[in-house]
NUBAGU-597263 format. One line per 8 residues: number of its first residue (from 1); their letters; for each residue x, y, z of N, C-alpha, C. Coordinates in nm, 3 decimals. Example, Ala and Ser with C-alpha at 12.3 -4.5 7.8 and 13.67 -1.06 7.14 Angstrom:
NUBAGU-597263
1	AS	1.319/-0.569/0.780/1.230/-0.450/0.780/1.320/-0.330/0.780  1.285/-0.225/0.708/1.367/-0.106/0.714/1.290/0.003/0.787
***
This chain:
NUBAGU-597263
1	XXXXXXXX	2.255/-1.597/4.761/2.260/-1.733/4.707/2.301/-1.728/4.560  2.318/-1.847/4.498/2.390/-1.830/4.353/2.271/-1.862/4.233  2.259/-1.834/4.162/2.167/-1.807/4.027/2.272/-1.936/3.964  2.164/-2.059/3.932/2.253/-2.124/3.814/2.318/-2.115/3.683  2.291/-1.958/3.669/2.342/-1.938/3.552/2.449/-1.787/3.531  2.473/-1.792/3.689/2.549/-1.659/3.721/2.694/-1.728/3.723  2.800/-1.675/3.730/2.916/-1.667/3.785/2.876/-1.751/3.975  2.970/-1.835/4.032/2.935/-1.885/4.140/2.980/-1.786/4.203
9	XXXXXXXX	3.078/-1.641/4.170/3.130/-1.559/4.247/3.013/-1.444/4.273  2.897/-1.441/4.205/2.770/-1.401/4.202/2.694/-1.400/4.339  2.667/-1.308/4.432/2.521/-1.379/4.540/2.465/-1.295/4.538  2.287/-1.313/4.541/2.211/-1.242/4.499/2.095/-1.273/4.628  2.050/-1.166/4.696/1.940/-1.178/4.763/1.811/-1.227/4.684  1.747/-1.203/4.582/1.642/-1.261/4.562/1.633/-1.344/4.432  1.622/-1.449/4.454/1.637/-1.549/4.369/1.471/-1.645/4.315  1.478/-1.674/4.177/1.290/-1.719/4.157/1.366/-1.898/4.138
17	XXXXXXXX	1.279/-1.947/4.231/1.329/-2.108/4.154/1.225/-2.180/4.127  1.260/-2.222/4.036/1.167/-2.308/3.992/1.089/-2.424/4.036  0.993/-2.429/4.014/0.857/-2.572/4.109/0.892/-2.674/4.022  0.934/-2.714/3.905/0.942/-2.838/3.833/1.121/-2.906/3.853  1.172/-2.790/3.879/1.336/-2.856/3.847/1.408/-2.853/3.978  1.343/-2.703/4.072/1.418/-2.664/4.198/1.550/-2.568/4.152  1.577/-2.587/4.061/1.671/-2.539/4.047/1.672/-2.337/4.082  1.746/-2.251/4.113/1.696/-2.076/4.088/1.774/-2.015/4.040
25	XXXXXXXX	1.706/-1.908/4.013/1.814/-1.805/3.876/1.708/-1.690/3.973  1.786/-1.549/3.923/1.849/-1.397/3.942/1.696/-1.395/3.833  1.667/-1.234/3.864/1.532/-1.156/3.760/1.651/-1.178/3.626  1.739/-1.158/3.648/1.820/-1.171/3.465/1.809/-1.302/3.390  1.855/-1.380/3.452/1.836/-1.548/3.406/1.692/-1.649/3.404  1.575/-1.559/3.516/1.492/-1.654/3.539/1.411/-1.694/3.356  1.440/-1.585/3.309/1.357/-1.588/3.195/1.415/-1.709/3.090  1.536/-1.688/3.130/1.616/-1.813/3.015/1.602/-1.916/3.005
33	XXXXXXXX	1.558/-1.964/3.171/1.511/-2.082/3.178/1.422/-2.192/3.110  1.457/-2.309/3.079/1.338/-2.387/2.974/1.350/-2.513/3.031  1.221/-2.544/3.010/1.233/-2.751/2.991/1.147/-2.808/2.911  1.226/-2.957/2.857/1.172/-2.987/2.785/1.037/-3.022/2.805  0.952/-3.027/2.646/0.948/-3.017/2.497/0.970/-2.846/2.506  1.107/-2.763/2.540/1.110/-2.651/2.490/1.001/-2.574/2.593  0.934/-2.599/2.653/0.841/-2.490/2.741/0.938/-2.402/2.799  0.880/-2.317/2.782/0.913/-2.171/2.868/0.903/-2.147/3.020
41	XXXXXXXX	1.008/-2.086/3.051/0.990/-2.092/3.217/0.914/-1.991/3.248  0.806/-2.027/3.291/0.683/-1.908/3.352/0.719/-1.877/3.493  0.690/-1.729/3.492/0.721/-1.669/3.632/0.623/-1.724/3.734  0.493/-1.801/3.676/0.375/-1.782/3.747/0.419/-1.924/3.814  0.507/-2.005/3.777/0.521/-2.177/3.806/0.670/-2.139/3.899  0.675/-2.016/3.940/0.815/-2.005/4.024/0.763/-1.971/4.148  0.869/-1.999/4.216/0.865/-1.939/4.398/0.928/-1.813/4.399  0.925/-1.701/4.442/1.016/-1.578/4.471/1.082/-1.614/4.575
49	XXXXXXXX	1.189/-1.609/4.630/1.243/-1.629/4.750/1.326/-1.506/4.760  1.302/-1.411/4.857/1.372/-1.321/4.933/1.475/-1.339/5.079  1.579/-1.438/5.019/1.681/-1.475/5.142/1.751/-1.390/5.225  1.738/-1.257/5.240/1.718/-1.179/5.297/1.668/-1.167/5.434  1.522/-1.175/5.362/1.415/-1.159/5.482/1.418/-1.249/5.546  1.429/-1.356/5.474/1.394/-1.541/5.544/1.531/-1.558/5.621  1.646/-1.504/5.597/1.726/-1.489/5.668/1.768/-1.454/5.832  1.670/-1.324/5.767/1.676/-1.229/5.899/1.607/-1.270/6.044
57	XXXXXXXX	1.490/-1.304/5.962/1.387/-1.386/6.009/1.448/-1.506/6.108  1.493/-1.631/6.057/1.538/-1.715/6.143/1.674/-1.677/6.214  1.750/-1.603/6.126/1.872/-1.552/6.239/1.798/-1.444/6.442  1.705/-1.455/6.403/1.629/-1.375/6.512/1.561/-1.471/6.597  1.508/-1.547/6.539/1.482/-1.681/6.555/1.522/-1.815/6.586  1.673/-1.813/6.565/1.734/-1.945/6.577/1.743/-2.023/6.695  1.742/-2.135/6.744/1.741/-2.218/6.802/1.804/-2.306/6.801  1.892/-2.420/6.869/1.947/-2.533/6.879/1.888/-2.664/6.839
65	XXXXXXXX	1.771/-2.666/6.772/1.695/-2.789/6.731/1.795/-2.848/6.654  1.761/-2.990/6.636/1.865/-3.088/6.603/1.770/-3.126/6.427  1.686/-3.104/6.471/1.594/-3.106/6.322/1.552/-2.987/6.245  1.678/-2.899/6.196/1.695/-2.787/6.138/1.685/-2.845/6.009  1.541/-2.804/5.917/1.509/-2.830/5.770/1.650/-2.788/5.695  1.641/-2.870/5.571/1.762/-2.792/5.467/1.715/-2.670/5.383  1.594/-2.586/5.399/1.612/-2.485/5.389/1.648/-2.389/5.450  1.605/-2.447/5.618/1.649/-2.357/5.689/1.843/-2.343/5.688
73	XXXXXXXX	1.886/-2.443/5.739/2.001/-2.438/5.742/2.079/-2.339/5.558  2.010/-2.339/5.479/2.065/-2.253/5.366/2.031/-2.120/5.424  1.956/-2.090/5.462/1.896/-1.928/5.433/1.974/-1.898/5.557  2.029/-1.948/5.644/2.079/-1.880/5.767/2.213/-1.934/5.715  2.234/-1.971/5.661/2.421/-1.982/5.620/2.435/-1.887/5.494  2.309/-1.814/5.411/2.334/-1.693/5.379/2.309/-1.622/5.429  2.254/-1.573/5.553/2.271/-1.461/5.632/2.406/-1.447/5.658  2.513/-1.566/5.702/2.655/-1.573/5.759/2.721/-1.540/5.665
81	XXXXXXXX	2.725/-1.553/5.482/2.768/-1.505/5.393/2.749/-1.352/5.356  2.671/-1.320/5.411/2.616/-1.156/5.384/2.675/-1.086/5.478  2.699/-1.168/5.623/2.743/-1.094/5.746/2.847/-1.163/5.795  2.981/-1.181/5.734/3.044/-1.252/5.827/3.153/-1.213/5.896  3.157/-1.090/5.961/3.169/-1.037/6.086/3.114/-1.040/6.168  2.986/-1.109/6.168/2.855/-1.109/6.257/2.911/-1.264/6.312  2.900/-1.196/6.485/2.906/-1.300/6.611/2.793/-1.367/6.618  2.721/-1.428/6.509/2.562/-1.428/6.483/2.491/-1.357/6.578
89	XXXXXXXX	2.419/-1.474/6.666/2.293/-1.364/6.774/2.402/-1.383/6.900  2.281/-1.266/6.994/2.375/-1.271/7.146/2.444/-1.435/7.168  2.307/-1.518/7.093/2.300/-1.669/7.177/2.456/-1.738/7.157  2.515/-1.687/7.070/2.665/-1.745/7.027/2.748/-1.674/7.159  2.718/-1.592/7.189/2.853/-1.473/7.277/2.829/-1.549/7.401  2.688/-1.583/7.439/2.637/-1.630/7.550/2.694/-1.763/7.625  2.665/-1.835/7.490/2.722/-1.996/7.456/2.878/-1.988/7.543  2.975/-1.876/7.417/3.110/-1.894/7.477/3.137/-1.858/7.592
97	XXXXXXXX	3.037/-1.761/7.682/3.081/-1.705/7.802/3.033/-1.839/7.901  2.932/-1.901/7.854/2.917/-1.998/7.889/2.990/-2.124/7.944  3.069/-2.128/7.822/3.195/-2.255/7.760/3.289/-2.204/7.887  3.333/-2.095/7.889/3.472/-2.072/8.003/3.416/-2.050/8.075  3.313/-2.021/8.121/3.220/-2.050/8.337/3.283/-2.189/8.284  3.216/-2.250/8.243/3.212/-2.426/8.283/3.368/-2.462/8.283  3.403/-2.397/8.174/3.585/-2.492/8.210/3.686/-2.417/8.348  3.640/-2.276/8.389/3.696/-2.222/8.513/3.631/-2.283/8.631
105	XXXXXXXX	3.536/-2.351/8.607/3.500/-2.410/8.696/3.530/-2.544/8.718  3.558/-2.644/8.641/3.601/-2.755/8.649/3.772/-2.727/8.705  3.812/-2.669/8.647/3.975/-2.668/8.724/3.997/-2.569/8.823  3.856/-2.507/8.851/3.850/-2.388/8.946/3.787/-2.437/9.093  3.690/-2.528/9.082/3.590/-2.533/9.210/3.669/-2.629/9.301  3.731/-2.779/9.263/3.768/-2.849/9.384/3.897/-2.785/9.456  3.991/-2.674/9.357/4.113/-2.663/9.440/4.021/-2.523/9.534  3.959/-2.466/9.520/3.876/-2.366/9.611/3.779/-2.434/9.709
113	XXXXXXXX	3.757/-2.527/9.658/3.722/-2.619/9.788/3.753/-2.669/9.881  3.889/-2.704/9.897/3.982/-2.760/9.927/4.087/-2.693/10.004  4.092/-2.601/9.962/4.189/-2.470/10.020/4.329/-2.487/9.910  4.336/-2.533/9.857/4.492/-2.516/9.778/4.543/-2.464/9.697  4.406/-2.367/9.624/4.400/-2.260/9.569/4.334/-2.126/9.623  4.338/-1.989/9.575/4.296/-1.909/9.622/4.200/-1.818/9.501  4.077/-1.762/9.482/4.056/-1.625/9.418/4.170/-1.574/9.262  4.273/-1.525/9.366/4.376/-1.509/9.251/4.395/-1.595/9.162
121	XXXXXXXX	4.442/-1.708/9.182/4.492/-1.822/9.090/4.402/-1.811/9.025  4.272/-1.839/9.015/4.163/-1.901/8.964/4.098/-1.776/8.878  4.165/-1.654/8.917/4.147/-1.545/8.816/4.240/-1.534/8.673  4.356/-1.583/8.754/4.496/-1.587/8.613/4.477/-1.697/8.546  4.407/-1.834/8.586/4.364/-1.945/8.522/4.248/-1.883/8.415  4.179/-1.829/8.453/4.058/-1.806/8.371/4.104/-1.682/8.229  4.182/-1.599/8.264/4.224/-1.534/8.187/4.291/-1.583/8.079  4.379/-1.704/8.142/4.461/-1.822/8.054/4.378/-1.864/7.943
129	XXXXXXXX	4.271/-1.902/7.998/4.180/-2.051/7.950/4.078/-1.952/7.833  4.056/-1.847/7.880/3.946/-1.787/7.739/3.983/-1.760/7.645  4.146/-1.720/7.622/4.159/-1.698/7.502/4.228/-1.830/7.435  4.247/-1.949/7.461/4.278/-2.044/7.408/4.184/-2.110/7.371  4.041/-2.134/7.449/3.938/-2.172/7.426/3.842/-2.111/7.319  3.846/-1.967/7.337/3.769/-1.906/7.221/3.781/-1.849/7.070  3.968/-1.839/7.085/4.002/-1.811/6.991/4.019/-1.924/6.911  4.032/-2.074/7.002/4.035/-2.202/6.892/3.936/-2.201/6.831
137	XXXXXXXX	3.809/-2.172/6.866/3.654/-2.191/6.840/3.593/-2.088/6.729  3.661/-1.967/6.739/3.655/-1.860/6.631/3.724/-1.894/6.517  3.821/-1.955/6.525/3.959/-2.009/6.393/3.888/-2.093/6.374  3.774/-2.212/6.387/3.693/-2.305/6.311/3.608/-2.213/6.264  3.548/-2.128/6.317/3.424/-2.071/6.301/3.453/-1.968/6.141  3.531/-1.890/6.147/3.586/-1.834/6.065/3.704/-1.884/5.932  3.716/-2.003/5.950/3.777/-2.035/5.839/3.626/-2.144/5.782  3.546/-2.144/5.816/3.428/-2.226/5.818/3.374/-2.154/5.727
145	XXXXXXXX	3.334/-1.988/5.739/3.296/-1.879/5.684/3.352/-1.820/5.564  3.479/-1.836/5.593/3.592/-1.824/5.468/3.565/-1.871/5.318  3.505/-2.029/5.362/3.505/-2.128/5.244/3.317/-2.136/5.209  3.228/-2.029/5.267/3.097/-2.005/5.253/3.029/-2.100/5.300  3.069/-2.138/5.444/2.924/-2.226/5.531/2.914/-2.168/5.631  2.814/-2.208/5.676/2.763/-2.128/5.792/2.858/-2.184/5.886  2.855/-2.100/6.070/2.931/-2.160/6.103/2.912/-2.121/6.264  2.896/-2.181/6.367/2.865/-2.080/6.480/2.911/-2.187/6.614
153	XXXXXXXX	2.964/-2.129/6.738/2.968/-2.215/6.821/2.828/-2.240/6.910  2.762/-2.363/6.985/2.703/-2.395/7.027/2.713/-2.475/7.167  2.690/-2.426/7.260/2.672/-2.532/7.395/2.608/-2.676/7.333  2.661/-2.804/7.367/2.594/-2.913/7.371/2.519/-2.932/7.567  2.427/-2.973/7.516/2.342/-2.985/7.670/2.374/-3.063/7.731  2.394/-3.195/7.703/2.480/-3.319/7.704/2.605/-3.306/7.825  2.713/-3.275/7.682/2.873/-3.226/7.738/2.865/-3.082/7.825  2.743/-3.020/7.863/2.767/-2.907/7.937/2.716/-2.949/8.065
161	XXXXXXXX	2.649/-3.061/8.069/2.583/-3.090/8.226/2.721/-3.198/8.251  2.759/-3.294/8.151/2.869/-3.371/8.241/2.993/-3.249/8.243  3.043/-3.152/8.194/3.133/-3.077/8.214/3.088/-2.998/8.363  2.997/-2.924/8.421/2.954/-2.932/8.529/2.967/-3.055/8.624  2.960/-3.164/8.623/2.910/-3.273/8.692/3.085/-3.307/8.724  3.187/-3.311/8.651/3.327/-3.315/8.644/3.381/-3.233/8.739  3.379/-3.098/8.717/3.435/-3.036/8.823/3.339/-3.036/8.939  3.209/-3.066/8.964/3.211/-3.116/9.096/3.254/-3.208/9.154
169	XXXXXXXX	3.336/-3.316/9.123/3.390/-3.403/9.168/3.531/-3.408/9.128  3.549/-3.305/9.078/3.754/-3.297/9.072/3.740/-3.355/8.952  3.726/-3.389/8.848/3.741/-3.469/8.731/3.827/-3.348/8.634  3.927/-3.363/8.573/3.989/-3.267/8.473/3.936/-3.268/8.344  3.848/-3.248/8.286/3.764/-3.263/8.159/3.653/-3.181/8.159  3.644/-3.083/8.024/3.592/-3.028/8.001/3.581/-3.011/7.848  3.455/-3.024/7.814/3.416/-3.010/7.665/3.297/-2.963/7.685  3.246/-2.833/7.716/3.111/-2.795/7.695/3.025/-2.730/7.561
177	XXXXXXXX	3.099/-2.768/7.431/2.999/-2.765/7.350/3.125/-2.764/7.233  3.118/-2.693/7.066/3.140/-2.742/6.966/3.122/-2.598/6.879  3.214/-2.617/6.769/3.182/-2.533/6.690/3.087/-2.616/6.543  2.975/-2.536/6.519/2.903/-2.660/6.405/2.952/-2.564/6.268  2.935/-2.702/6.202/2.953/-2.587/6.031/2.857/-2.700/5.969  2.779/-2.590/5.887/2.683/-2.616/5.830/2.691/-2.594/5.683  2.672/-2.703/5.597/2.690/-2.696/5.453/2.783/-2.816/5.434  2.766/-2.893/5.299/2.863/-2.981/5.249/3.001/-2.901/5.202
185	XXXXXXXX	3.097/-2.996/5.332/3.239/-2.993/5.282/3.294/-3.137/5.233  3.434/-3.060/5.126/3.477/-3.164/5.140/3.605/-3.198/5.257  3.674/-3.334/5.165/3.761/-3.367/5.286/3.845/-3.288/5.349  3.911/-3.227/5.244/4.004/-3.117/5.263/3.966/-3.008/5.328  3.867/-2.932/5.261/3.773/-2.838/5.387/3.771/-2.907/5.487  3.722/-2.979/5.556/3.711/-3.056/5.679/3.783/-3.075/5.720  3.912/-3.097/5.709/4.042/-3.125/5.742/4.145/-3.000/5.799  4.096/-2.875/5.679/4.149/-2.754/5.725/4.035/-2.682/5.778
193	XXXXXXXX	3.907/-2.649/5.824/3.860/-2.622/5.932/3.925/-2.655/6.040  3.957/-2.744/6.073/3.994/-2.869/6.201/4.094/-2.812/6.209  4.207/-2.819/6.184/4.346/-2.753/6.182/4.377/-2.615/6.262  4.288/-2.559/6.199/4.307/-2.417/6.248/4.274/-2.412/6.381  4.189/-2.455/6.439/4.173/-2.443/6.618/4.288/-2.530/6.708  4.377/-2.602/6.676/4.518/-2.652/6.717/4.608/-2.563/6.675  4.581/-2.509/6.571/4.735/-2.449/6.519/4.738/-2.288/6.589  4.581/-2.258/6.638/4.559/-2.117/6.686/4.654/-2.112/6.844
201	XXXXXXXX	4.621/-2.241/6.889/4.645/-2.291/7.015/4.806/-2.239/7.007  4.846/-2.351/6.925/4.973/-2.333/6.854/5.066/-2.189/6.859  5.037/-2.086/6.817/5.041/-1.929/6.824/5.020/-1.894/6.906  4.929/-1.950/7.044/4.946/-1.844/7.170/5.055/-1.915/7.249  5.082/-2.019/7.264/5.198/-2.083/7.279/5.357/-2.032/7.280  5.324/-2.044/7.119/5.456/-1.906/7.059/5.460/-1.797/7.111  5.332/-1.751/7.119/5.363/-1.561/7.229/5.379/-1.576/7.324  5.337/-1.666/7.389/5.376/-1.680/7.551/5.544/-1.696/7.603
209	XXXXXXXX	5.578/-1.797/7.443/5.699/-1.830/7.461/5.818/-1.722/7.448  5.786/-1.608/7.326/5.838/-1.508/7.337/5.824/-1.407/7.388  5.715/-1.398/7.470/5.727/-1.285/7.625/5.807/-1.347/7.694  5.817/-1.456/7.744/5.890/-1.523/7.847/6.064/-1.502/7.821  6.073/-1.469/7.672/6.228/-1.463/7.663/6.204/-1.299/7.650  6.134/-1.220/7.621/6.122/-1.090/7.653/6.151/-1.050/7.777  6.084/-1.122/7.893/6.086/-1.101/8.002/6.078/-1.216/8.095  6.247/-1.237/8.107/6.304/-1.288/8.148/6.315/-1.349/8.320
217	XXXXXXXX	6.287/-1.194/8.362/6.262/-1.166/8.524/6.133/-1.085/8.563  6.085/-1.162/8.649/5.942/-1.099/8.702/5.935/-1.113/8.810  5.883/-0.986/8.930/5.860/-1.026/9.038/5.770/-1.118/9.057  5.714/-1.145/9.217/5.624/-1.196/9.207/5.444/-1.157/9.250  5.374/-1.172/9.238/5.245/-1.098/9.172/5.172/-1.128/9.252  5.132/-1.030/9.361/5.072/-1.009/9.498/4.927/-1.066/9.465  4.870/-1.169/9.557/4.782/-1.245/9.567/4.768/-1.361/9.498  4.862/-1.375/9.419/4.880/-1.495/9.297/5.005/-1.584/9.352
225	XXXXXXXX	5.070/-1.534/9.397/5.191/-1.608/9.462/5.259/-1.681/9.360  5.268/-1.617/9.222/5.325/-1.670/9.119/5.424/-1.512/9.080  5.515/-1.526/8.993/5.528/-1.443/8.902/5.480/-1.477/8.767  5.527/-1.364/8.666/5.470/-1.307/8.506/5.541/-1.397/8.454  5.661/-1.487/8.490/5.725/-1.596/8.396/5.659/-1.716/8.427  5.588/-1.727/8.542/5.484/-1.863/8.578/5.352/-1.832/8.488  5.323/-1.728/8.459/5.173/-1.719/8.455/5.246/-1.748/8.266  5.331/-1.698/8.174/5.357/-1.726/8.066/5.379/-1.880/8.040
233	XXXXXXXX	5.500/-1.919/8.145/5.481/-2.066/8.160/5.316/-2.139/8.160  5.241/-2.121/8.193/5.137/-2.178/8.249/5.078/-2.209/8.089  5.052/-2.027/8.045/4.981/-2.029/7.948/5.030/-2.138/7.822  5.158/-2.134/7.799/5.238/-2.234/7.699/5.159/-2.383/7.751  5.186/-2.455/7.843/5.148/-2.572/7.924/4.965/-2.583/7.849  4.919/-2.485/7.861/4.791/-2.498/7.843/4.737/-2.525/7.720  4.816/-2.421/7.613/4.784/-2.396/7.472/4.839/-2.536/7.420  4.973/-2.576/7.460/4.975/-2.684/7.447/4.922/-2.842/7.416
241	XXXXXXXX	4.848/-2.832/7.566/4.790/-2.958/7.579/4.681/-2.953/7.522  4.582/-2.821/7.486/4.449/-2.814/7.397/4.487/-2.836/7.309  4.613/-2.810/7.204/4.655/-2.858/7.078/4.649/-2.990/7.038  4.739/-3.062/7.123/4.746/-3.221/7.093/4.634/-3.275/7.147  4.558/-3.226/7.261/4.457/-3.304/7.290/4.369/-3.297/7.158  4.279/-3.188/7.126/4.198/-3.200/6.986/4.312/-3.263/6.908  4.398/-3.272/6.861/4.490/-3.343/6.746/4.435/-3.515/6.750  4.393/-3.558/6.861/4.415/-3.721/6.895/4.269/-3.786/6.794
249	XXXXXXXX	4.355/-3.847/6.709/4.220/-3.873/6.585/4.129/-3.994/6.649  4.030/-3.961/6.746/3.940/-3.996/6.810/3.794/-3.928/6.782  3.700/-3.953/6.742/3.584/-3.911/6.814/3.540/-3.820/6.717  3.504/-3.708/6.797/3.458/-3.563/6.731/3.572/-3.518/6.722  3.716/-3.546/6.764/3.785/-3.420/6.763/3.857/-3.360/6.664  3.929/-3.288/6.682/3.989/-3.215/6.589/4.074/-3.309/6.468  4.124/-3.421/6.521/4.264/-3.489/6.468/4.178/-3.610/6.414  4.131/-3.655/6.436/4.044/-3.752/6.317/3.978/-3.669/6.178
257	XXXXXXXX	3.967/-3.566/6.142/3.964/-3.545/6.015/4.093/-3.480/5.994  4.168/-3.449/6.091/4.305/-3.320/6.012/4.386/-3.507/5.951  4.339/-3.624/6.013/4.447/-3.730/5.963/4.375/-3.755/5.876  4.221/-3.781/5.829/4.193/-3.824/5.711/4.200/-3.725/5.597  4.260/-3.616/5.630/4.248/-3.548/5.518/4.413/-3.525/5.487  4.506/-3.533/5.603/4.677/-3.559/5.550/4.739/-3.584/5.680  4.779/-3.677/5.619/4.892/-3.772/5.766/4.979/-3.671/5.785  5.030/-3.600/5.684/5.187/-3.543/5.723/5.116/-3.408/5.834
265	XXXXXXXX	5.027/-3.332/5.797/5.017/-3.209/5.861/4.914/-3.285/6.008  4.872/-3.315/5.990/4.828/-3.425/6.154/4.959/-3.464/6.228  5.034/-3.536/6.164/5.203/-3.534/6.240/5.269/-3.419/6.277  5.261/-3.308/6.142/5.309/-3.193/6.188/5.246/-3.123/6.290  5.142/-3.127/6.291/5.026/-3.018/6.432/5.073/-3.100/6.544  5.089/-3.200/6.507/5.125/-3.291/6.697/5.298/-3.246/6.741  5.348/-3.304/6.678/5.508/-3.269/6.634/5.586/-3.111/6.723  5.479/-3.004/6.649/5.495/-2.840/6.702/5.476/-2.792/6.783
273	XXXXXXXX	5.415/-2.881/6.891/5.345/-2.846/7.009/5.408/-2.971/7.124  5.445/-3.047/7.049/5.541/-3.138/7.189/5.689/-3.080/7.262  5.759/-2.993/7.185/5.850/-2.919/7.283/5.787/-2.831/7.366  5.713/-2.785/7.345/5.626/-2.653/7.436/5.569/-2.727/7.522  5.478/-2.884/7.528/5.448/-2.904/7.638/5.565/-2.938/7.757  5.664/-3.019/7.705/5.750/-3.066/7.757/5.848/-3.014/7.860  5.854/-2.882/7.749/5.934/-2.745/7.839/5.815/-2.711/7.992  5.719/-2.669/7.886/5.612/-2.607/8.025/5.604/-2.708/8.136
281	XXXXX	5.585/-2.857/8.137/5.601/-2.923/8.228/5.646/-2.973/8.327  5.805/-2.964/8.231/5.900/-2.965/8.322/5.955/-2.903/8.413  5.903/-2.728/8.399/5.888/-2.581/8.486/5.846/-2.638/8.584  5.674/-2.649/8.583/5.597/-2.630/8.636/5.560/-2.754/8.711  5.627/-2.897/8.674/5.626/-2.982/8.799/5.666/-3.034/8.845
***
């Protein structure tokens, strides 16, 4: 955390703050501290806080409560500053393995029901769908981290029982949970968090598009009844439509803050991704 009287490029595990002001300073600064008439900042009128421990502590601990204190939410968004290579707990890995059951299953269960799909398909679909899905969710998560907030994906309970409830009845929709960031941003932060999980989309798109001119000719791919230029096609089609769909400045999604924070690059993220759907579509129906 930062010492008010450090450099903000400063973070310091144990910090003393003060009971009259709130404010905390580093063992170097706590002493400097004063308030008026001139009193001296006594160690004995401070809190020690070891964000560290209190860290460690609730990162072991964490939970989905919706009434996460604002201390808590600090001391575990410096754990994410201390560690941010850290997939936080299992409960994040869990979440996302989570997130793609539920969306392979919504575009997976009625055509297997049905007979009009097979096993295969629904294996090359799923392979499709995780890395567009998770890598959008990591590009919030990590540019979230970038700019020092906490940042982690989460199942909503909500959107994960109607995302279930959808593909039992053929419904094409799936949103089973969210990436949260925790800490005051501003607009612009908010705007470029948001960005980055369309524009990631964006880039697998592009690779798909240049394997496909890599490889031009593909047989076709025993039990899938597709070839390697369908399954690239597919993937473009897909990355695609997750792009502009989060882009649509509605709601929670992606494109209601990338527009309040700049019309032109909200036009541009929609803009970059409409030949790629268009192409993939026109393949494929």
């Amino acid at each position: 955390m930062k010492c008010n009287s450090c450099s903000n490029k400063i973070d310091h595990d144990i910090l003393y703050s003060c009971n009259q002001c709130d404010n905390s300073f580093c063992e170097i600064h706590f002493n400097t501290h004063t308030h008026q008439p001139n009193s001296a900042f006594n160690i004995s009128n401070t809190s020690k806080i070891d964000f560290r421990s209190v860290a460690n502590s609730i990162f072991n601990n964490y939970t989905n409560n919706p009434n996460i204190t604002k201390n808590r939410n600090k001391y575990y968004e410096t754990y994410l500053r201390q560690n941010p290579k850290v997939l936080t707990t299992g409960k994040e890995t869990l979440d996302l393995l989570l997130g793609i059951t539920l969306i392979a299953w919504v575009f997976g269960f009625q055509p297997l029901l049905l007979g009009t799909q097979q096993w295969p398909y629904i294996l090359v679909l799923t392979l499709i769908i995780s890395p567009a899905f998770i890598l959008h969710e990591l590009a919030h998560k990590y540019a979230a981290i970038a700019y020092g907030r906490y940042a982690r994906f989460a199942l909503d309970k909500q959107m994960a029982q109607f995302t279930f409830l959808a593909g039992l009845i053929g419904l094409p929709i799936a949103g089973p949970g969210a990436t949260m960031i925790l800490g005051k941003s501003s607009v612009k932060e908010t705007g470029i968090f948001s960005i980055v999980g369309p524009l990631t989309n964006f880039g697998l798109s592009l690779l798909s598009f240049i394997l496909l001119i890599i490889f031009p000719n593909s047989n076709i791919i025993p039990g899938v009844g597709q070839s390697l230029n369908w399954i690239f096609i597919l993937s473009i089609f897909i990355n695609s439509v997750l792009a502009i769909f989060n882009l649509l400045p509605f709601g929670p999604l992606d494109g209601k803050k990338v527009l309040t924070w700049n019309k032109f690059v909200w036009i541009s993220g929609i803009f970059i991704n409409i030949p790629f759907l268009l192409f993939s579509y026109t393949v494929l129906f």
